[in-house]
C-alpha positions in Angstrom: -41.3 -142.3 107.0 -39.6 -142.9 110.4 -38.2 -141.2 113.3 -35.1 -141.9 114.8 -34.7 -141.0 118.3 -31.2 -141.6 120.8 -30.9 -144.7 118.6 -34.4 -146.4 119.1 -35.9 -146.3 115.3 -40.0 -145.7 115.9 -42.1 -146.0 112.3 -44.7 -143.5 111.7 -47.2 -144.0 109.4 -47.5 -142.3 106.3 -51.4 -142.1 105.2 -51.6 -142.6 101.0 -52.9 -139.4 100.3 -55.6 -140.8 97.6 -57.0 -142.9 100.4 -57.6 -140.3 103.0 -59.7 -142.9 104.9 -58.3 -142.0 108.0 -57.6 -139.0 109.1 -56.5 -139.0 112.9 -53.4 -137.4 113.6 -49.9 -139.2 114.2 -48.0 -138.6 116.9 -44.2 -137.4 116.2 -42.2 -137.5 119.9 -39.5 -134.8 119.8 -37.8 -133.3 122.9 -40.1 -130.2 123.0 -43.1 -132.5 123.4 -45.4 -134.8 121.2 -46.3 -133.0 117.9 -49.0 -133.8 115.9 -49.6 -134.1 112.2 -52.4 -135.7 109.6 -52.2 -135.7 105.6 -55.1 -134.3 104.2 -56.3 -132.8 101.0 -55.8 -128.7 100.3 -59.4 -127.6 100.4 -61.6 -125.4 99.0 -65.0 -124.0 100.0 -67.7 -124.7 97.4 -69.9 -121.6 96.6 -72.9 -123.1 97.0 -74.2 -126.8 99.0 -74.8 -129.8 98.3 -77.0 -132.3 100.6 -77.5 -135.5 99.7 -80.9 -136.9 99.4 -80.6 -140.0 98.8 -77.8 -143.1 98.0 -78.6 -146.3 95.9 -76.4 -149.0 95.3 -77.3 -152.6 93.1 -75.1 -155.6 93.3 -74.4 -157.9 90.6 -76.9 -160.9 91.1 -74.6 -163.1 94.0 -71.8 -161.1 94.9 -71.2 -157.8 97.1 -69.4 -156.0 93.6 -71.2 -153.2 93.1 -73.3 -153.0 89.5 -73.6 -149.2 90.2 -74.2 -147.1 92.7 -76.3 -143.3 92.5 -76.4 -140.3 94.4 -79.6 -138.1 95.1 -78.3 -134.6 95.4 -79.8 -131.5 96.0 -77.9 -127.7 95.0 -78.8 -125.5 96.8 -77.5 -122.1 95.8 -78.5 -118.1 97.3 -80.5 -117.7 94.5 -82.1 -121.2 93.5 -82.2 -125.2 94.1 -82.2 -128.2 92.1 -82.6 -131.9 92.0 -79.7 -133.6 90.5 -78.6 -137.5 90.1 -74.8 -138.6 90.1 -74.1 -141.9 89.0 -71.2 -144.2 87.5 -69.9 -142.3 84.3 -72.3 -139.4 84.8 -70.8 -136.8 86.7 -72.7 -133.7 87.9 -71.4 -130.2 86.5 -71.9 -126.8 87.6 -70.0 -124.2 86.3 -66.2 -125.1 86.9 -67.1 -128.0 89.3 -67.5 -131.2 88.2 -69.2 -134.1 91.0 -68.2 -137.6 90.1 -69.5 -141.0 92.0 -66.1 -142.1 93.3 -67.7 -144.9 95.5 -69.3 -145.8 98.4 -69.0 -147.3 101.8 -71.0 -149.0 105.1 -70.4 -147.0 108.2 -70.3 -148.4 111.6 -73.9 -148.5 111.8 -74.7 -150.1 108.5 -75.9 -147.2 106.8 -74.7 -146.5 103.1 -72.8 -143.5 102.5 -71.7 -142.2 98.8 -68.2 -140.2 98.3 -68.2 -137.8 95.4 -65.1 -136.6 93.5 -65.0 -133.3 92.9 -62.8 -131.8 90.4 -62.9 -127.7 89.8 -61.9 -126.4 86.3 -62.1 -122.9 85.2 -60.7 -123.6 82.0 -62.8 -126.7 80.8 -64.0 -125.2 77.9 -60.2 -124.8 76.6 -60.4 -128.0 74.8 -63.7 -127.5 73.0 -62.1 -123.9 71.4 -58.6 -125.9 71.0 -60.5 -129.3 68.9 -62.8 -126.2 66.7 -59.8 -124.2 65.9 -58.1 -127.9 64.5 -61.4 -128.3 63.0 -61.6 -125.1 60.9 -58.0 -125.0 60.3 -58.3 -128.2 58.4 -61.5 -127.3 56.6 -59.8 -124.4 55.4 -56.9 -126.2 54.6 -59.0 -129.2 52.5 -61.2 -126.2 50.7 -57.6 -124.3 49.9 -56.6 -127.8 48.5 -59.8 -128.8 46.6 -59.8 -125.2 44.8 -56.0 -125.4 43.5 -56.9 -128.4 42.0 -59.4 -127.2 40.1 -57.4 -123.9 38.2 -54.7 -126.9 37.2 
């Protein structure tokens, strides 16, 4: 984006919203004053917490890629907690929320931190019901079949 002002063209900079790295504000001059604004996602507050115990990461043999990388997480809810582990294509689910390990990074201080995805979906058992109703309607379908070709 830019901002055009009395012919002077200033750049502001547009943060990539799947990033979200940084967060500080920009500052948009107008004549009124400086304005402020930041991208950010929408959010939503999770019913229940969830600390994080504790973060592993394992590097292929020789190289700083990551082989995978774990999260230690504890749920804690009103009524009850649990232990749970999050790792690379094992995501954490609990009722319509689903915990994914996005990544991980080195702060400033050269302590690991994980960043979990989190994905809420009310309506995730829509696809089981939709895939069994398939299911039966071609079993019926195949038996309907079978039993005209016996009469004949």
């Amino acid at each position: 984006a830019s901002w055009k002002e009395s012919g002077n063209e200033r750049h502001v900079t547009a943060y990539d919203v799947a990033d979200m790295k940084s967060s500080a504000p920009e500052s948009l001059p107008v004549k009124t004053g400086d304005h402020y604004s930041s991208l950010r996602h929408k959010r939503y507050p999770l019913p229940f917490t969830l600390r994080l115990k504790e973060f592993k990461v394992e590097f292929h043999p020789g190289t700083d890629v990551a082989k995978s990388y774990e999260s230690a997480v504890e749920i804690i809810k009103p009524d009850a907690k649990r232990d749970a582990r999050i790792y690379m294509n094992n995501p954490l689910r609990d009722k319509d929320y689903t915990f994914y390990q996005a990544s991980y990074d080195i702060d400033a201080m050269g302590r690991k931190y994980s960043t979990l995805a989190v994905v809420r979906n009310a309506g995730r058992i829509l696809p089981y019901i939709a895939c069994f109703t398939v299911f039966l309607g071609l079993t019926v379908h195949f038996l309907m079949a079978a039993f005209r070709r016996k009469r004949i």
